[in-house]
Each structure stands twice: as C-alpha cells, then as structure tokens.
Backbone atoms as SQL, in Angstrom:
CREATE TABLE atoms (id INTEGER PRIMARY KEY, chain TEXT, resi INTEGER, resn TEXT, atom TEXT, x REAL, y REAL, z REAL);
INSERT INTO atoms VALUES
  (1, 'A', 1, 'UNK', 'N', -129.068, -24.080, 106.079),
  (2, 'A', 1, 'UNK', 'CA', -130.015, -25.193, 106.064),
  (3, 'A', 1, 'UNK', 'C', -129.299, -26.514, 105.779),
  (4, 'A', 2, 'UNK', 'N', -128.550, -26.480, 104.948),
  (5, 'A', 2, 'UNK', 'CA', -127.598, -27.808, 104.857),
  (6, 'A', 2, 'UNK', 'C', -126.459, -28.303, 105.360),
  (7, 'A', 3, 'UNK', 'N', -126.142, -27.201, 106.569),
  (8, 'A', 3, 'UNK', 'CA', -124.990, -27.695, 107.573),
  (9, 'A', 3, 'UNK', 'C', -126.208, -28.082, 108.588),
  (10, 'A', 4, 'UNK', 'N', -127.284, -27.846, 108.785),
  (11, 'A', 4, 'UNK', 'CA', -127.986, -28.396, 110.115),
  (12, 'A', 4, 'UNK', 'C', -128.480, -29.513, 109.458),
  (13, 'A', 5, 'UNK', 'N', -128.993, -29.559, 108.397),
  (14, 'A', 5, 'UNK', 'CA', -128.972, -31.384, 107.690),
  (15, 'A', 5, 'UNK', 'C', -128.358, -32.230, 107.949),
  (16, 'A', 6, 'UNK', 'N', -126.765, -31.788, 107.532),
  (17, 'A', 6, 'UNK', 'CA', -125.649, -32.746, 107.952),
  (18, 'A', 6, 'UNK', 'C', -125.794, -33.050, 109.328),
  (19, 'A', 7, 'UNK', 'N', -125.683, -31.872, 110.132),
  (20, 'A', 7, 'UNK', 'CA', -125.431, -32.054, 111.554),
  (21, 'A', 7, 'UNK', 'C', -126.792, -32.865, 112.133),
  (22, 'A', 8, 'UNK', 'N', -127.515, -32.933, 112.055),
  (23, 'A', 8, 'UNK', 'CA', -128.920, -33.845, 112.038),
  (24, 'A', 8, 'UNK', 'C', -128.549, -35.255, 111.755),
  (25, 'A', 9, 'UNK', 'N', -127.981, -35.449, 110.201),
  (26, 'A', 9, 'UNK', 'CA', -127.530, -36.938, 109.290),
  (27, 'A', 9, 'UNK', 'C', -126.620, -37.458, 110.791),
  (28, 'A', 10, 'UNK', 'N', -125.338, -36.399, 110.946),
  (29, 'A', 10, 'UNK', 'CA', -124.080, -37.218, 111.583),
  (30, 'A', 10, 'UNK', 'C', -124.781, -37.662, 113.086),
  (31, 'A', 11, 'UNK', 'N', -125.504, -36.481, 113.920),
  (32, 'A', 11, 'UNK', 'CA', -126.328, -37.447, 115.084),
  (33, 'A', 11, 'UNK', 'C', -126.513, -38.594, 115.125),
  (34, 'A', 12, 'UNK', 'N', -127.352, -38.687, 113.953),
  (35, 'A', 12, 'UNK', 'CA', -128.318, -39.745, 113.879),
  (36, 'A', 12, 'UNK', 'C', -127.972, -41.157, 113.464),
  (37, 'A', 13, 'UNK', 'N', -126.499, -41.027, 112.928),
  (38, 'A', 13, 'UNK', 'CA', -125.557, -42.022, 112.836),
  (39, 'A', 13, 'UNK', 'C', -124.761, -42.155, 113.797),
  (40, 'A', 14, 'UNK', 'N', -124.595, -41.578, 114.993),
  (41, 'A', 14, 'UNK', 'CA', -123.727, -41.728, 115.906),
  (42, 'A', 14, 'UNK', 'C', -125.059, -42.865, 116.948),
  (43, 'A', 15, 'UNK', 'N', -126.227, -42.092, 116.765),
  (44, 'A', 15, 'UNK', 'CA', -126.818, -42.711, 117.555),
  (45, 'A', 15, 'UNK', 'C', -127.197, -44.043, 117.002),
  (46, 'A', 16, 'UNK', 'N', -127.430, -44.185, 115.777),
  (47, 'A', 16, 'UNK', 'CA', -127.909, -45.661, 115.139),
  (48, 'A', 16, 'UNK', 'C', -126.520, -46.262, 115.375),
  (49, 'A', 17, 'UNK', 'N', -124.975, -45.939, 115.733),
  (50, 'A', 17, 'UNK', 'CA', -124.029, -46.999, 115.816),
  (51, 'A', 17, 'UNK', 'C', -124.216, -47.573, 117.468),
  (52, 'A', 18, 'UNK', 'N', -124.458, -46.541, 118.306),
  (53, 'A', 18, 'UNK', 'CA', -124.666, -46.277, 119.663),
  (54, 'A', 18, 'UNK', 'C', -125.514, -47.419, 119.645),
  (55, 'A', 19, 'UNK', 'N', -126.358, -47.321, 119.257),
  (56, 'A', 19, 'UNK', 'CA', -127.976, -48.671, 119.504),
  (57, 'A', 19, 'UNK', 'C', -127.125, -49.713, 118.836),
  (58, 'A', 20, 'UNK', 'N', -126.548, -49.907, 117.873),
  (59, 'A', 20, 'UNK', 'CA', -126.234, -51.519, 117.287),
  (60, 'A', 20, 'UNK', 'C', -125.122, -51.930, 118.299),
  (61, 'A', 21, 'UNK', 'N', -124.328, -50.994, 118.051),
  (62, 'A', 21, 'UNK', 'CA', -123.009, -51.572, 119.358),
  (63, 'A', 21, 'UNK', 'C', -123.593, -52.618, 120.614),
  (64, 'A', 22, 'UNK', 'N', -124.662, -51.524, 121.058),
  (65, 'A', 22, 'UNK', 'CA', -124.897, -51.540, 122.067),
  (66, 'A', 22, 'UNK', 'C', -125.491, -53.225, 122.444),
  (67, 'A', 23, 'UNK', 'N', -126.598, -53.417, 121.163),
  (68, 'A', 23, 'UNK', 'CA', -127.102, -54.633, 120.771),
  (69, 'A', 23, 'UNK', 'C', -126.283, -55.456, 120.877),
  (70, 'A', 24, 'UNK', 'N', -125.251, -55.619, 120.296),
  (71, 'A', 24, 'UNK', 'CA', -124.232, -56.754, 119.687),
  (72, 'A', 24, 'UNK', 'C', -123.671, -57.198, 120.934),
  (73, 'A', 25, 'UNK', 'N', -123.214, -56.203, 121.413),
  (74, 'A', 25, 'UNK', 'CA', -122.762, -56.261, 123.131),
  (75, 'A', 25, 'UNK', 'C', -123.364, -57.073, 124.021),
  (76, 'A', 26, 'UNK', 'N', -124.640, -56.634, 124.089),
  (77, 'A', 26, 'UNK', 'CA', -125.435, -57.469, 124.658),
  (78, 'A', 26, 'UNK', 'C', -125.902, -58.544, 124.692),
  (79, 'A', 27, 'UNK', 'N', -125.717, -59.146, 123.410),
  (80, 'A', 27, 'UNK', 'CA', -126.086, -60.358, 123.014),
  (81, 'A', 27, 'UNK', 'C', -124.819, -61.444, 123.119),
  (82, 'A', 28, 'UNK', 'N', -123.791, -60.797, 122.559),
  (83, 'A', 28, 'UNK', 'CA', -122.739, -61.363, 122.881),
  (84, 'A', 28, 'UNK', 'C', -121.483, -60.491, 123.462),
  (85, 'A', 29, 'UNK', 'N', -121.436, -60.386, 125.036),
  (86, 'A', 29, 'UNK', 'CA', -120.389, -59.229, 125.535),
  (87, 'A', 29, 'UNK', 'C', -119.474, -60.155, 125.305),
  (88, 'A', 30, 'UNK', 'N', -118.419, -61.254, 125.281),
  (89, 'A', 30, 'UNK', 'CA', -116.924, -61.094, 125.265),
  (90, 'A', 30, 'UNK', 'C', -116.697, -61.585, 124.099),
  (91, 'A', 31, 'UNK', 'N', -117.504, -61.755, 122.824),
  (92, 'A', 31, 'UNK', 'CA', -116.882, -61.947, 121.367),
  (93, 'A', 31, 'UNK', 'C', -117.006, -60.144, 121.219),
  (94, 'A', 32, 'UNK', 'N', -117.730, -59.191, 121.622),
  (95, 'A', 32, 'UNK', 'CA', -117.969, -58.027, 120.860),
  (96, 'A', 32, 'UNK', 'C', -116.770, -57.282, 121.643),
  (97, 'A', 33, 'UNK', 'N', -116.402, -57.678, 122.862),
  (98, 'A', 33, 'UNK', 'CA', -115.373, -56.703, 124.014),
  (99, 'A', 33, 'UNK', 'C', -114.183, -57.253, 122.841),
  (100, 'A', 34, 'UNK', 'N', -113.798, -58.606, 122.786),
  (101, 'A', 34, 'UNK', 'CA', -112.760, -58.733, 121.720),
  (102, 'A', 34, 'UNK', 'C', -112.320, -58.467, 120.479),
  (103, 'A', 35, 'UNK', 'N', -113.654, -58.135, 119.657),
  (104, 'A', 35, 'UNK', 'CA', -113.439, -57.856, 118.121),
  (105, 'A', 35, 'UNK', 'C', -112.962, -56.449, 118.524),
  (106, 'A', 36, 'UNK', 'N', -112.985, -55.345, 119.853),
  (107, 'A', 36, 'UNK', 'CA', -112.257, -54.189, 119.500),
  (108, 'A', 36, 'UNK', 'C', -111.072, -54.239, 120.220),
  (109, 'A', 37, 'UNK', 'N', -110.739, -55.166, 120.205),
  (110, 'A', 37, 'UNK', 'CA', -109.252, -55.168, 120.881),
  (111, 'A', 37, 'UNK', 'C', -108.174, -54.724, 120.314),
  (112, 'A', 38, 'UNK', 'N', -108.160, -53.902, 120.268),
  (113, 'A', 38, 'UNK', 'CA', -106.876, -53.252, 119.287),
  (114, 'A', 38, 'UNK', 'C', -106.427, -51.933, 119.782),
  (115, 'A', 39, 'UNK', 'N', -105.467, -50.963, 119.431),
  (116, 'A', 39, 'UNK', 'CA', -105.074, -49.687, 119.735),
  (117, 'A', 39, 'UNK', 'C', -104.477, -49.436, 120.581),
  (118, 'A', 40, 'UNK', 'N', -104.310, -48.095, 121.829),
  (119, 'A', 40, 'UNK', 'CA', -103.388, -48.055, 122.707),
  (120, 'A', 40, 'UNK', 'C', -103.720, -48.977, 123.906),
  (121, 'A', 41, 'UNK', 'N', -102.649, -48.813, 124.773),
  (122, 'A', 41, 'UNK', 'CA', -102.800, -49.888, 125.549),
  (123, 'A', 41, 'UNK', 'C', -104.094, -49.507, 126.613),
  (124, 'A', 42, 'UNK', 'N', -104.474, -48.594, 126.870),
  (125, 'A', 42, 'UNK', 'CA', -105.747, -48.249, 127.802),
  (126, 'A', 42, 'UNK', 'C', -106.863, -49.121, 127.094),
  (127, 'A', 43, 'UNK', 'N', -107.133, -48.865, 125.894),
  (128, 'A', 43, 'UNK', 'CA', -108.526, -49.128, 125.286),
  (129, 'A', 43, 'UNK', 'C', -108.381, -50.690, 124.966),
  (130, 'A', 44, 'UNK', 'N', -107.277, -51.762, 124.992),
  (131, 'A', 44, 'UNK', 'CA', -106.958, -53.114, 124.915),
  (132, 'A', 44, 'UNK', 'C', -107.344, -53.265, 126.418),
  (133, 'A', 45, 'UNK', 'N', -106.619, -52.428, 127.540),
  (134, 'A', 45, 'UNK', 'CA', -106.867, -52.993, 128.670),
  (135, 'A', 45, 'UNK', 'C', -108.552, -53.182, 129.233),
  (136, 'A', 46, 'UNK', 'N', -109.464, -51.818, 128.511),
  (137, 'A', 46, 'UNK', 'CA', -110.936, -51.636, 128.836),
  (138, 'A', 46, 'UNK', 'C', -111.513, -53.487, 128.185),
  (139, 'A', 47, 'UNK', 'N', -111.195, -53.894, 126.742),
  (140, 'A', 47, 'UNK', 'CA', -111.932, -54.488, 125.938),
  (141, 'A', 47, 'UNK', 'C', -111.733, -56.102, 126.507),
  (142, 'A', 48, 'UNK', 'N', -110.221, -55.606, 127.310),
  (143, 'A', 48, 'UNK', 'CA', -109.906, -57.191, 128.235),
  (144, 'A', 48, 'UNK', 'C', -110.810, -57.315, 129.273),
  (145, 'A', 49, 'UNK', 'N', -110.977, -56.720, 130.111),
  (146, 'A', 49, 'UNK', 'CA', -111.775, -56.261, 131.568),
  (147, 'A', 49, 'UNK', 'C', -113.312, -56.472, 130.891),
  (148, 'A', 50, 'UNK', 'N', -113.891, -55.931, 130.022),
  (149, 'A', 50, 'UNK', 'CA', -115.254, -56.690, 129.729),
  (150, 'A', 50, 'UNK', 'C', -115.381, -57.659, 128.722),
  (151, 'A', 51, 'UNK', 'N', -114.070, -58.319, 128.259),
  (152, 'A', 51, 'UNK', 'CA', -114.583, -59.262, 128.187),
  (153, 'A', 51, 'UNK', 'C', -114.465, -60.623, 129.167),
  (154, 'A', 52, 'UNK', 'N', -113.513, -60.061, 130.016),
  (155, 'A', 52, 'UNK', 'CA', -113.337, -60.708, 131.879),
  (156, 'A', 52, 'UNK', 'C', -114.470, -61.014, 132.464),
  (157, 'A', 53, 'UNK', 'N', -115.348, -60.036, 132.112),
  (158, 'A', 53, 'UNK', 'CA', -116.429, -59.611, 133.145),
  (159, 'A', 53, 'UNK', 'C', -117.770, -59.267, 132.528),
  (160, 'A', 54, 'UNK', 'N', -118.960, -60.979, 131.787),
  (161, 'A', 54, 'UNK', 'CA', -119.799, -60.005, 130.950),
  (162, 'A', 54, 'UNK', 'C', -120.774, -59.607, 131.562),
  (163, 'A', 55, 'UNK', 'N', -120.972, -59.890, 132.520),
  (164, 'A', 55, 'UNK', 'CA', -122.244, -59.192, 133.717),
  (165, 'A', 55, 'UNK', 'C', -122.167, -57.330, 133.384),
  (166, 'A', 56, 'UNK', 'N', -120.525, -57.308, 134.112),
  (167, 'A', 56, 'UNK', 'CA', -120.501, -55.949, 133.673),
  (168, 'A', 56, 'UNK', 'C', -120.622, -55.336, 132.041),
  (169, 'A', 57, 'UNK', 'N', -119.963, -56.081, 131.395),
  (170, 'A', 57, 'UNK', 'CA', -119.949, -55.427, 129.865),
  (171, 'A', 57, 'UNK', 'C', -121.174, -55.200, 129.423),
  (172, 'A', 58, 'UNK', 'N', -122.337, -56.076, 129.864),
  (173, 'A', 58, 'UNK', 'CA', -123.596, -56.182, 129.667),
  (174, 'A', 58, 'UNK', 'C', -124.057, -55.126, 130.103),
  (175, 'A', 59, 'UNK', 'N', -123.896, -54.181, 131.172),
  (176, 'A', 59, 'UNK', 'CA', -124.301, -53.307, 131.798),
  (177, 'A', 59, 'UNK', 'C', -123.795, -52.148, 130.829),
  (178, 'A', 60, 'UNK', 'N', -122.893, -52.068, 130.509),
  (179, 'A', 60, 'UNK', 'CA', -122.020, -50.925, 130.043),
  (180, 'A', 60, 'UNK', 'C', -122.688, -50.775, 128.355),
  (181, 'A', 61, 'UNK', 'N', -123.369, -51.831, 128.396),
  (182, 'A', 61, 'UNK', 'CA', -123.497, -51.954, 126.265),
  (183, 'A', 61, 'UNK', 'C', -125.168, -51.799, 126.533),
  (184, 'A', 62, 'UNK', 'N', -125.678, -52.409, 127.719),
  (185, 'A', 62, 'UNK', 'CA', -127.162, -51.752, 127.540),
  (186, 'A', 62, 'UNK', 'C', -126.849, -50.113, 128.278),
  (187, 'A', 63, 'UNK', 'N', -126.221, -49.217, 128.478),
  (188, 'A', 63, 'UNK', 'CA', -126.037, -48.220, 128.820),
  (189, 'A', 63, 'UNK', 'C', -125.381, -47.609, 127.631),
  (190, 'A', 64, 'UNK', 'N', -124.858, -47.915, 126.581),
  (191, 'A', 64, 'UNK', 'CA', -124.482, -47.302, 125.220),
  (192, 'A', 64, 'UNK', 'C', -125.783, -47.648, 124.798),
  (193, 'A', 65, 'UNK', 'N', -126.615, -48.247, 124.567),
  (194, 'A', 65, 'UNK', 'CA', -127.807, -48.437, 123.789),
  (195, 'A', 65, 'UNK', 'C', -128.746, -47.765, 124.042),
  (196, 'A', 66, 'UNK', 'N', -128.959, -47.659, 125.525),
  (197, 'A', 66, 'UNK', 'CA', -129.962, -46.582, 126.010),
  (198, 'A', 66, 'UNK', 'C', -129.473, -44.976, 125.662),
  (199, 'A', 67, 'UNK', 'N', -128.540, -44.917, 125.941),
  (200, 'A', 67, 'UNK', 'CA', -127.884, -43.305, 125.353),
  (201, 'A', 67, 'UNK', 'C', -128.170, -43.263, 124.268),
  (202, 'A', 68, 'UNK', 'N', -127.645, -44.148, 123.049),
  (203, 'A', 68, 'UNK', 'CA', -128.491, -44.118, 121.586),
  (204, 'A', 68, 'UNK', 'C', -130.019, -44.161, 121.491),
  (205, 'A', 69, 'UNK', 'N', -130.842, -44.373, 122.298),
  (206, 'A', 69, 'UNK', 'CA', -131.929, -44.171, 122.257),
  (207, 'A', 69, 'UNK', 'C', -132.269, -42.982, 122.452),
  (208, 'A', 70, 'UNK', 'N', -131.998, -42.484, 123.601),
  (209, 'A', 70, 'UNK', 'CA', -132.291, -41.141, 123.926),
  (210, 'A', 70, 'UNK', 'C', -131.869, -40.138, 122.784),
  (211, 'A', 71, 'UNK', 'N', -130.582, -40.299, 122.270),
  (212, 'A', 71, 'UNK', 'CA', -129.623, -39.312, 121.346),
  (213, 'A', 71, 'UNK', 'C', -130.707, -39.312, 120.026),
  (214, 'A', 72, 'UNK', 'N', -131.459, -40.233, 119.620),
  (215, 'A', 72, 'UNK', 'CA', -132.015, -40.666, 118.772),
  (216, 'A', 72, 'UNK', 'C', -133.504, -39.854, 119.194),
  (217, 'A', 73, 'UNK', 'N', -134.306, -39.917, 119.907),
  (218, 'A', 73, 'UNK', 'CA', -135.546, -39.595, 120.391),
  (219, 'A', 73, 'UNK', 'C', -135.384, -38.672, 120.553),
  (220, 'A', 74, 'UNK', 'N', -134.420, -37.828, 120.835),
  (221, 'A', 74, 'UNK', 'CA', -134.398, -36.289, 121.471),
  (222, 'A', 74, 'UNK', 'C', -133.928, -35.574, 119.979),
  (223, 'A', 75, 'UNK', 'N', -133.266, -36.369, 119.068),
  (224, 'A', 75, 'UNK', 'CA', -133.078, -35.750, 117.934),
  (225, 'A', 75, 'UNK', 'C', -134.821, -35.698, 116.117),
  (226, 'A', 76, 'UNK', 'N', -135.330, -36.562, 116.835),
  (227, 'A', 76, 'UNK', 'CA', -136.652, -36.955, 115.964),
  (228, 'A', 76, 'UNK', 'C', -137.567, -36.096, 116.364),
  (229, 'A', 77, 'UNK', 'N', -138.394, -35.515, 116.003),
  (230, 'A', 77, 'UNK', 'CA', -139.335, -34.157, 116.183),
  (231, 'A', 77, 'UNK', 'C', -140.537, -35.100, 115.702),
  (232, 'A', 78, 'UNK', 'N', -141.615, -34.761, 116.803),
  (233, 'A', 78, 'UNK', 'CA', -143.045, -35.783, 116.378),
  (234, 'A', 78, 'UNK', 'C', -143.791, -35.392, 114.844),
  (235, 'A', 79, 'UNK', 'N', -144.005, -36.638, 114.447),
  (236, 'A', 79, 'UNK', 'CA', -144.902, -36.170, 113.464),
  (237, 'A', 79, 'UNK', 'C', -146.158, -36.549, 113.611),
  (238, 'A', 80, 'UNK', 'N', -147.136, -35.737, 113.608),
  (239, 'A', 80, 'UNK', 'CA', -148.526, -35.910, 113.321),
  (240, 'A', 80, 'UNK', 'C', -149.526, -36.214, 112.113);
C-alpha cells in the first residue's frame, strides 16, 4: 500500500512539473528554452533551436503541458 502511494505521489509530480514547464514555456518560449541551456551538447543544441524558433517551442511546451494534463487526469480517480 505504500509503494503504490509513493508511486501515485512521484506521477503526480512528474505531471504537476510537466504542466508548469509547460506553462512557463509558453508564456515565455526563448527566456524558458535558455534557462535550460546547459549539459551535453545535444540537449544545448535542442534549447538553442527553440529558443531560435518560438512558434515552434510554443508548440512543443503546449504539448508537454497537455501530456501533464492527461498524466494527471488519468492518474485522479473521480470523486463523488
């Protein structure tokens, strides 16, 4: 019962980062593509390219947000 708690807790934080990311992104794609600019060179080259491009980044961060929605809704059981 308390490893499916956890495993419930850690979802549900993946998905509440999923939705804020996703937000921040959206509101502002090439200050948020830049604050992760860091690490190997693939994931510097992704954070350059949207923040090149915020039409696209915009697309890509309301598409992390919507996945956190879903990850989120599919993990919440209705209450009556």
């Amino acid at each position: 019962m308390t490893n499916n708690l956890l495993v419930r807790r850690l979802v549900q934080l993946g998905a509440l980062f999923l939705i804020g990311d996703g937000v921040m992104g959206l509101l502002k794609p090439r200050w948020h593509s830049l604050l992760w600019h860091f690490g190997p060179e693939l994931m510097r080259a992704a954070t350059e390219e949207l923040a090149e491009h915020p039409k696209t980044a915009r697309s890509v961060y309301l598409a992390e947000a919507a996945l956190g929605i879903a990850v989120a809704s599919l993990q919440t059981p209705e209450i009556e």
